[in-house]
DRENFISE-451016 format. One line per field, with one value per residue: residue in one letter; x, y, z of N, C-alpha, C in turn. Coordinates in nm, 4 decimals, always signed. Each point is the difference from the previous one (the first is absolute). Layout:
# residues N
residu: (a_...)
n.east: (X_...)
n.north: (Y_...)
n.up: (Z_...)
ca.east: (X_...)
ca.north: (Y_...)
ca.up: (Z_...)
c.east: (X_...)
c.north: (Y_...)
c.up: (Z_...)
# end
This chain:
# residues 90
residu: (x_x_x_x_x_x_x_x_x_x_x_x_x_x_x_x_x_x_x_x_x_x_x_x_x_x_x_x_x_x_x_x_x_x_x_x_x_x_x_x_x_x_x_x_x_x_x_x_x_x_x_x_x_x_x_x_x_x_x_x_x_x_x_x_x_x_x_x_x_x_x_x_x_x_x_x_x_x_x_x_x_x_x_x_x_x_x_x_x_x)
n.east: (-3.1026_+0.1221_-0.0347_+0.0357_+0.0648_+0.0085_+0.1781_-0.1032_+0.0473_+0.1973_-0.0038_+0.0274_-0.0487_+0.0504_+0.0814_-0.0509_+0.0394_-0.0019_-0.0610_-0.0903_-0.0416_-0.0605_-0.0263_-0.0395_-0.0746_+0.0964_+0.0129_+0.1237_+0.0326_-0.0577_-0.0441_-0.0082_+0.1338_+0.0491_+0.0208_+0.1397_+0.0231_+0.1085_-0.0756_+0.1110_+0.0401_+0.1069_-0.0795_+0.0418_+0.0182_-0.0710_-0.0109_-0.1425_-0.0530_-0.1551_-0.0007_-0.1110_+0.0204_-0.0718_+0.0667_+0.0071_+0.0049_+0.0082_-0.0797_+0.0845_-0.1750_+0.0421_-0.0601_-0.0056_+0.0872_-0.0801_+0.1324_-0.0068_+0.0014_+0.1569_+0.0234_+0.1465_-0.0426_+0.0517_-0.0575_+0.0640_-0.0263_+0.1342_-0.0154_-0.0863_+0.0809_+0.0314_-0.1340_-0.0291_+0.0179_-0.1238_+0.0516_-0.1029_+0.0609_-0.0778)
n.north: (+0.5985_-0.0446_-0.1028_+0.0245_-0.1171_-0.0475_-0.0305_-0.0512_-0.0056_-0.0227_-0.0641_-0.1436_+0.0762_-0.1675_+0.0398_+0.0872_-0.0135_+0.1248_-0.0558_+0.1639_+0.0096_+0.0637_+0.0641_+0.0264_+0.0174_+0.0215_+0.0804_-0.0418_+0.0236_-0.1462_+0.1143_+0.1178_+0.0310_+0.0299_+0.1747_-0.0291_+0.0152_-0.0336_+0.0501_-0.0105_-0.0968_+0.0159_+0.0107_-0.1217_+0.0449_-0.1354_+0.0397_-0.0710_-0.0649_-0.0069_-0.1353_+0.0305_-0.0186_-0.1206_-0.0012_-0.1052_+0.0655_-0.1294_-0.0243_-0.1302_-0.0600_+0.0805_+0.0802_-0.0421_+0.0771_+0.1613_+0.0495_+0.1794_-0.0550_+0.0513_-0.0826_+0.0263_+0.0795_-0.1027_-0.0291_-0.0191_-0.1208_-0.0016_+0.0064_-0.0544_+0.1013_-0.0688_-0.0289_-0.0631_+0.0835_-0.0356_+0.0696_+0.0230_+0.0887_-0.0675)
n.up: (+0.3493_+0.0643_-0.0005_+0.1168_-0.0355_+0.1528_-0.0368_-0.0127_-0.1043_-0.0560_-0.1067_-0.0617_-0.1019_-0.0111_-0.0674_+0.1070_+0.1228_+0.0734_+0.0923_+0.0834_+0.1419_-0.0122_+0.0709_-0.1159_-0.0442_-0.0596_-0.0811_+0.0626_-0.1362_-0.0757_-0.1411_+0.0276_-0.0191_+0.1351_-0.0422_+0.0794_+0.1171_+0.0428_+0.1272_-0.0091_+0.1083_-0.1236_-0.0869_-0.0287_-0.0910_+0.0325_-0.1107_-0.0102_-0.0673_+0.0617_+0.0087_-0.0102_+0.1324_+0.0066_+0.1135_+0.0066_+0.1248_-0.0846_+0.1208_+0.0336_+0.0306_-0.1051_-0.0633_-0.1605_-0.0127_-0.0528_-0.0768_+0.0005_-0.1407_-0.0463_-0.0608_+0.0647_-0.0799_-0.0429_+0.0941_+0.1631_+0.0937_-0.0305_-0.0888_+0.0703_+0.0556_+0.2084_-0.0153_-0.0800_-0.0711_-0.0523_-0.0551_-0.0075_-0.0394_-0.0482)
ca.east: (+0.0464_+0.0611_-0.0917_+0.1024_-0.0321_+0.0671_-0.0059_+0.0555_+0.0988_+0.0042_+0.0598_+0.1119_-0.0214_+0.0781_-0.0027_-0.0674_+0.0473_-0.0368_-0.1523_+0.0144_-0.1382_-0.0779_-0.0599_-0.1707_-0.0970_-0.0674_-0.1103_+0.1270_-0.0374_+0.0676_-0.0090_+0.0890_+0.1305_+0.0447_+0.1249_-0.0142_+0.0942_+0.0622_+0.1136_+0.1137_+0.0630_+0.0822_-0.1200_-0.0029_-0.1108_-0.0024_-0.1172_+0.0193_-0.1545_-0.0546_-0.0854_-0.0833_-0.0741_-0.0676_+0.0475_-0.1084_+0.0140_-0.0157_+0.0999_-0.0868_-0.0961_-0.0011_-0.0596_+0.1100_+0.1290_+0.0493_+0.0698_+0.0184_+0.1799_+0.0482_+0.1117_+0.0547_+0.0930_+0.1316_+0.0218_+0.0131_-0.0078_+0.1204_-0.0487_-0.1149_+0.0095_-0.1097_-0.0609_-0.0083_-0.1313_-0.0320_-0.0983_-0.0531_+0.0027_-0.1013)
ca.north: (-0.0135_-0.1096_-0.0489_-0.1240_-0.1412_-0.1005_-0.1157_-0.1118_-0.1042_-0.0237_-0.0614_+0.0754_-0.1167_+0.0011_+0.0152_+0.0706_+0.0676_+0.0159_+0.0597_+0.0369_-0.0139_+0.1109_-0.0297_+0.0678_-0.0296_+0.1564_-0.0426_+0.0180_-0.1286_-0.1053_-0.0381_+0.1151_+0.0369_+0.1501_+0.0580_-0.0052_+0.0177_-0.1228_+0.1017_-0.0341_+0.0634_+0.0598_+0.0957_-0.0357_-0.0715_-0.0438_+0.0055_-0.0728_-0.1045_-0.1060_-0.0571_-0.0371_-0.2065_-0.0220_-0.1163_-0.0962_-0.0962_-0.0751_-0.0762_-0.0968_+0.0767_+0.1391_+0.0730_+0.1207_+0.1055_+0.0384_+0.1049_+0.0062_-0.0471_+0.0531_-0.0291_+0.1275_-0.0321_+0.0358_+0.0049_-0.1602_+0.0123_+0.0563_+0.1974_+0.0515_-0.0466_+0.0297_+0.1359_+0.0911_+0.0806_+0.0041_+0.1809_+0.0493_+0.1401_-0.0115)
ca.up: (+0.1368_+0.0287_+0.1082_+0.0525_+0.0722_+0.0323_-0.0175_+0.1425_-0.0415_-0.1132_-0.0480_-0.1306_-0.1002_-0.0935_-0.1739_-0.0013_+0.0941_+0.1258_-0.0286_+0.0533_+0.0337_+0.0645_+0.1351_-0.0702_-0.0772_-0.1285_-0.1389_-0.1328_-0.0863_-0.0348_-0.1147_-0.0362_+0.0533_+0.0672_+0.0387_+0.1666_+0.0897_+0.0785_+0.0644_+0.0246_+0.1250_+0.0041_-0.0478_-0.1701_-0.0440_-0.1652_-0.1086_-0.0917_-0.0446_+0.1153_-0.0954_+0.1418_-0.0461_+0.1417_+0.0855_+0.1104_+0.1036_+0.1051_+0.0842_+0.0621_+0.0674_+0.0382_-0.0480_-0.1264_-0.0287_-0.0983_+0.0049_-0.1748_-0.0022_-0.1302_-0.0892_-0.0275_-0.1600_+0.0344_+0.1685_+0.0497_+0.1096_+0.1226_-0.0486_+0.0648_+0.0910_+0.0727_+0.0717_-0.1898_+0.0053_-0.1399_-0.0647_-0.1721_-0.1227_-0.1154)
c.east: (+0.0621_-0.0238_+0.1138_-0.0449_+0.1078_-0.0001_+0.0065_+0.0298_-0.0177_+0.0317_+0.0452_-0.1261_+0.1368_+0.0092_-0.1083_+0.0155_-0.0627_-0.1617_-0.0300_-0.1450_-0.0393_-0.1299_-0.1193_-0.0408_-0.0893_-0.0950_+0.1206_-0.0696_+0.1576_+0.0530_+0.1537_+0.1252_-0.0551_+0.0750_+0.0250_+0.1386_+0.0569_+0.0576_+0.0543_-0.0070_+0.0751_-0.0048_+0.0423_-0.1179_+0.0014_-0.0961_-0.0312_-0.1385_-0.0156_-0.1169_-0.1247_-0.0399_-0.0491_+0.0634_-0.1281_+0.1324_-0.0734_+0.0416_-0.1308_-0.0831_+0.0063_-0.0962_+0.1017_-0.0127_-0.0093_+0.0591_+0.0484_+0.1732_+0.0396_+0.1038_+0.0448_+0.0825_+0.2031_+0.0816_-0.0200_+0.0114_+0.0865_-0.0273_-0.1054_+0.0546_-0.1055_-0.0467_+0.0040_-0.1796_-0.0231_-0.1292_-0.0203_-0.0178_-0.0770_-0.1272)
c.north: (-0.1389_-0.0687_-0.1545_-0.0690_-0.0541_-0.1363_-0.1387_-0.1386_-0.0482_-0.1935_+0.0194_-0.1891_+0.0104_+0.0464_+0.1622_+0.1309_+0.0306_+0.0257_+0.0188_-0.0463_+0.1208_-0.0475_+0.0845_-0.0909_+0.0952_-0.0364_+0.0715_-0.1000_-0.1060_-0.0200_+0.1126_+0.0054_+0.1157_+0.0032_-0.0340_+0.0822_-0.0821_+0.1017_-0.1038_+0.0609_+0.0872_+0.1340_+0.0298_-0.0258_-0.0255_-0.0018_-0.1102_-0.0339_-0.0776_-0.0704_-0.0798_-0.1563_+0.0280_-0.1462_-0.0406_-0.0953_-0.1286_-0.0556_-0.1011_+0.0203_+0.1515_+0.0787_+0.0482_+0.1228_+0.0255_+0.1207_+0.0241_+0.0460_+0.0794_-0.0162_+0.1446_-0.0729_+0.0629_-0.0263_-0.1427_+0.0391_+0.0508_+0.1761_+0.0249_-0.0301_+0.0078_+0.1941_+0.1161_+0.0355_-0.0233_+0.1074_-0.0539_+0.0681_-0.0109_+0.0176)
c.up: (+0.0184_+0.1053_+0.0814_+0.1123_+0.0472_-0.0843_+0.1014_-0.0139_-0.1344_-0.0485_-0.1387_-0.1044_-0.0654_-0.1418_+0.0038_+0.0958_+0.1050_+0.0323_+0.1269_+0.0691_+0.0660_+0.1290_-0.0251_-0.1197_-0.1240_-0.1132_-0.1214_-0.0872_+0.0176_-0.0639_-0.0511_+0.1076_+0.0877_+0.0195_+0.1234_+0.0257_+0.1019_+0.0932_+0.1311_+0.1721_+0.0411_-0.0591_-0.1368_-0.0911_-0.1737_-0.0994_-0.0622_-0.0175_+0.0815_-0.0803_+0.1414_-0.0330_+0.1952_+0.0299_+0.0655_+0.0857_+0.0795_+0.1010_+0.0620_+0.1106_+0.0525_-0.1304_-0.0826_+0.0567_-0.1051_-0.0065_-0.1280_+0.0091_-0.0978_-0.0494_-0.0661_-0.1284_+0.0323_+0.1447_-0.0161_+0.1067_+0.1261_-0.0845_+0.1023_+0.1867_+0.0700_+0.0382_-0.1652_+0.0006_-0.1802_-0.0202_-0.1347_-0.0438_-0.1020_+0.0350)
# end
């Protein structure tokens, strides 16, 4: 079953590409690639490998921010427009 998440905001690591943040918290591993889906506004959509890492937001006298992130293999950041949905098919 394919399971989708709002993305709610992207940036771009240099030399690496686009990495997506999701607004949940799963038990995907760290360690292994997923299959994903990039569905598109326009109702495109792109295939590719999501590699999971965890962002920590700090910000001054406020409480870390943590949000799990995915470096889409192949994608950068103007590929992910606003309002993209990320599915996992695996």
């Amino acid at each position: 079953m394919a399971i989708e998440y709002d993305i709610i905001d992207v940036f771009e690591i240099t030399g690496r590409g686009a990495v997506v943040l999701i607004g949940e918290t799963t038990d995907r591993s760290v360690f292994n690639p997923h299959k994903v889906e990039l569905l598109k506004p326009d109702g495109g959509i792109v295939r590719t490998e999501a590699y999971k890492d965890l962002v920590l937001r700090r910000m001054p006298n406020a409480t870390p921010v943590e949000k799990e992130g995915y470096l889409l293999k192949g994608l950068h950041k103007p590929d992910v427009p606003l309002g993209s949905r990320l599915r996992f098919v695996d």
